[in-house]
C-alpha positions in Angstrom: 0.0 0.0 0.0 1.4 3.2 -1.0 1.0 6.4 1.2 1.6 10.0 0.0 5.1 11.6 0.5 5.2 15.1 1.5 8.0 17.5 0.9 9.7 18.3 4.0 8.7 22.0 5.0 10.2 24.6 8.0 6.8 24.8 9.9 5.7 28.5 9.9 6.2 30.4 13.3 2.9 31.2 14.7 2.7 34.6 14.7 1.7 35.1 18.6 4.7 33.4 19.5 6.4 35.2 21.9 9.8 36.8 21.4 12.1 36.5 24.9 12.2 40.2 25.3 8.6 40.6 25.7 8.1 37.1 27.9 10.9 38.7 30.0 8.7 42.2 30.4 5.7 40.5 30.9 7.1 38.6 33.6 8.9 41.5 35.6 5.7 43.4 35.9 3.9 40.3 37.2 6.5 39.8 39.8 6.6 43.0 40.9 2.8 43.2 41.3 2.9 40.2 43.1 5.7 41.2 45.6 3.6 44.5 46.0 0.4 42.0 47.0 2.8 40.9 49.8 3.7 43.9 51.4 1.7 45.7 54.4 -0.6 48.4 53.3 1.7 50.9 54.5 4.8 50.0 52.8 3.1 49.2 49.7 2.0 53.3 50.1 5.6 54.0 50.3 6.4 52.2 47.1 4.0 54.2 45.2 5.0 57.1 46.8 8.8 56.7 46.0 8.4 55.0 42.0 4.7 56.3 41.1 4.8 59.2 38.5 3.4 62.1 40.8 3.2 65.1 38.6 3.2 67.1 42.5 6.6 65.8 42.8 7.9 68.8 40.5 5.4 71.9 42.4 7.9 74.8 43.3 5.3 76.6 44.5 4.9 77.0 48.1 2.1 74.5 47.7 4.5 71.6 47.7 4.6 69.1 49.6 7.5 66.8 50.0 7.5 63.3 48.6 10.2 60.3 49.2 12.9 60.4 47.1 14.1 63.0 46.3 16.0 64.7 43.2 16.4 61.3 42.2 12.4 60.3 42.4 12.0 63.4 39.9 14.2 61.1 37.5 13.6 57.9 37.9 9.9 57.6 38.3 9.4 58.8 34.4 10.1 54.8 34.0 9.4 53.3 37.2 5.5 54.1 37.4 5.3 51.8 34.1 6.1 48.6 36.0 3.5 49.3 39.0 0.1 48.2 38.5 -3.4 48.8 40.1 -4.3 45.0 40.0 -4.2 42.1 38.0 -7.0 43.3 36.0 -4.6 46.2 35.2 -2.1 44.1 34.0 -3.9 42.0 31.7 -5.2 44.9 29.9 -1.9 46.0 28.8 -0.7 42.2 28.2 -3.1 41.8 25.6 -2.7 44.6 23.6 0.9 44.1 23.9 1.0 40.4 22.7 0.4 41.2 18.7 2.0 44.9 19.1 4.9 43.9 21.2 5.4 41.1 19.8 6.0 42.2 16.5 8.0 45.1 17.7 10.3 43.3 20.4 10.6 40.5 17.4 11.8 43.2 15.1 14.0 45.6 17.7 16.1 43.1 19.5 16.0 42.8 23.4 18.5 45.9 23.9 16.3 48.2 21.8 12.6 47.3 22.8 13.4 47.8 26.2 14.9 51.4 25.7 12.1 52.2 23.3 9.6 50.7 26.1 11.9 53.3 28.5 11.2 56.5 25.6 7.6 56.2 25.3 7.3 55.6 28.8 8.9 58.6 29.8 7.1 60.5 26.6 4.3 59.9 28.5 4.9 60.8 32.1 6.1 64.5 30.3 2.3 63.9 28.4 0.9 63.9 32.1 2.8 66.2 33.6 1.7 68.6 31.5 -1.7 68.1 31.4 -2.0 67.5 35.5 0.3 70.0 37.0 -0.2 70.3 40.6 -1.4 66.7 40.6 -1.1 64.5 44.0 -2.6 61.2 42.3 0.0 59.0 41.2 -0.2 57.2 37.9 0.9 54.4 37.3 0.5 51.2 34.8 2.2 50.5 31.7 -0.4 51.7 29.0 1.8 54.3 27.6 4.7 52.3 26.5 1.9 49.5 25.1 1.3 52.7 23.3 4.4 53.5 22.1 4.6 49.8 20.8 0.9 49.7 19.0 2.1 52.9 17.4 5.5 51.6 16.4 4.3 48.1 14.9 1.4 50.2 12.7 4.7 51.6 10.9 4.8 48.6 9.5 2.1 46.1 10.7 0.2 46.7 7.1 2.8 46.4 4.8 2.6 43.2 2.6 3.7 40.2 4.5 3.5 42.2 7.8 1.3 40.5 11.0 -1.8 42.8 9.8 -1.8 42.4 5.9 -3.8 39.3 4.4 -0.6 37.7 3.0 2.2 37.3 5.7 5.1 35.1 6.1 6.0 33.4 9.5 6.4 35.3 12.6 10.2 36.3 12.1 9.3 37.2 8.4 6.6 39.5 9.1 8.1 41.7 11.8 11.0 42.3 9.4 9.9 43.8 6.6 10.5 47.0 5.4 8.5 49.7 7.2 6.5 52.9 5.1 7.8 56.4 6.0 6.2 58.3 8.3 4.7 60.4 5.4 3.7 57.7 3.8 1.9 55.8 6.4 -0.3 58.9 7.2 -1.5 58.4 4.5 -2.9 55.4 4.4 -6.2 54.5 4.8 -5.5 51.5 7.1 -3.1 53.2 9.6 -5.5 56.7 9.8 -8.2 54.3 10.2 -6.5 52.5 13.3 -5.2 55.8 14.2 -9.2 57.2 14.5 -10.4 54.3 16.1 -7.3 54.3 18.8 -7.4 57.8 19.4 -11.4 58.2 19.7 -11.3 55.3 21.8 -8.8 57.4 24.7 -10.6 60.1 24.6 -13.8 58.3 25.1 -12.0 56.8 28.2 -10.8 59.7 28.9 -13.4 62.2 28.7 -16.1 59.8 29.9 -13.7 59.5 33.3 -14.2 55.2 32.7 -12.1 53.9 35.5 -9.7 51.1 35.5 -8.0 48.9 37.8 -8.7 50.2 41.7 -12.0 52.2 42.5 -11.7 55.9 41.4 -8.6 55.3 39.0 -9.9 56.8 35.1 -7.8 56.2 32.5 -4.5 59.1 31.6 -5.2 59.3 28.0 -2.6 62.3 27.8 0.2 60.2 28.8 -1.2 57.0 26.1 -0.9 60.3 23.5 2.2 60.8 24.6 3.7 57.3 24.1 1.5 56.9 21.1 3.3 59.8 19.5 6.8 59.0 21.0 6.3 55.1 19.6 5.2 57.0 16.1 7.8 59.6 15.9 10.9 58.1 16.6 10.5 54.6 15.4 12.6 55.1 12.6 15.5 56.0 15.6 15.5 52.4 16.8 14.4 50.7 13.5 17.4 48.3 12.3 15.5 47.1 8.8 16.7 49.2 6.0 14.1 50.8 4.3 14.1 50.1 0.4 11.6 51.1 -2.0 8.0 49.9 -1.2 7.3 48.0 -4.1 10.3 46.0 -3.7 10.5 45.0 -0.7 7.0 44.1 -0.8 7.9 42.2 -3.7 9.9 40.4 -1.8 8.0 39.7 1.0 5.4 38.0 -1.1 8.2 36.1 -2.9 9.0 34.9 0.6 5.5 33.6 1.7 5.0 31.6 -1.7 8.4 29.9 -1.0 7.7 29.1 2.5 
């Protein structure tokens, strides 16, 4: 009895597979949650009072109040409130929009540069706040504006032919490196203004409408999502090691690559 042959073939990468940078990220902010679940009431206060973005932190007016930390909390807090969370709710939020986004961006940076860029449009976003809530004594926290940043950077290229988001992709490795649009370019794309209207309508919504998340009385700080969103769009191309090419060839190419595969 005969039985078919098939041709040996490299199974395709699914495309949600995560990358070690992100499964590393995603891990740091759950253990840091849960070491925070841990700690008395009190000290857990103090923690969000020493790494908690606190736009008060910076008053010079004689209505300031003084905060742990220091001249060093006025640095180090435009990262550190991205890895505190309100609750496990919180996190998961942010995990899921970051497992396609991230993914694709953490696949395409390398470790070393998706964790700076992570860093950038965090801190883009704590200045986003700052301005916006001067005076402030809530502290923010959560890591929605770098998730920003990264949604922003991956629709640079997340459309292009072959990419995660077009109808005709290679494997996960193959569609996070191809050749991203200029910034020009993408603007003017139907697909990317449309995900760009539906983002931005959906923060302000949030926003406006005061929709809490995570702990009672917590809304959402849109300003510092724009700011990451803006940081992630603007200075992609910064951290961006695939050359850019001309359009048509490298999609081209792409596609020459997902018929072969």
């Amino acid at each position: 009895m005969g039985f078919p042959l098939q041709s040996p073939q490299s199974p395709r990468e699914p495309i949600l597979t995560l990358p070690g940078a992100l499964t590393a990220y995603i891990v740091l902010l759950a253990v840091i949650h849960a070491v925070r679940a841990l700690l008395p009431v009190e000290w857990d206060y103090w923690v969000l009072e020493m790494f908690a973005f606190i736009p008060k932190r910076y008053d010079s007016t004689l209505l300031a109040i003084p905060l742990p930390g220091g001249v060093g909390a006025k640095i180090w807090t435009f990262l550190t409130y991205s890895l505190l969370h309100a609750n496990i709710s919180h996190i998961l939020f942010n995990v899921l929009w970051l497992l396609p986004f991230g993914s694709a961006v953490a696949r395409r940076f390398g470790a070393a540069r998706f964790y700076l860029f992570m860093a950038v449009a965090a801190a883009a976003g704590a200045a986003a706040h700052l301005v916006t809530h001067e005076h402030e004594i809530a502290p923010m926290i959560g890591a929605s504006a770098s998730v920003s940043g990264a949604m922003a950077a991956a629709i640079r290229f997340a459309f292009v032919r072959g990419s995660f988001l077009s109808f005709r992709r290679g494997d996960a490795d193959a569609a996070a490196m191809v050749p991203a649009l200029p910034l020009s370019r993408a603007l003017r794309d139907p697909r990317v203004l449309g995900f760009l209207a539906v983002w931005f309508g959906v923060n302000i919504i949030f926003g406006v409408g005061s929709i809490g998340v995570g702990t009672e009385g917590a809304t959402v700080a849109w300003q510092a999502h724009i700011g990451g969103f803006f940081a992630g769009l603007l200075f992609f191309s910064m951290f961006d090691p695939v050359p850019r090419g001309t359009t048509r060839s490298a999609n081209a190419s792409v596609s020459d690559m997902a018929d072969n595969g």
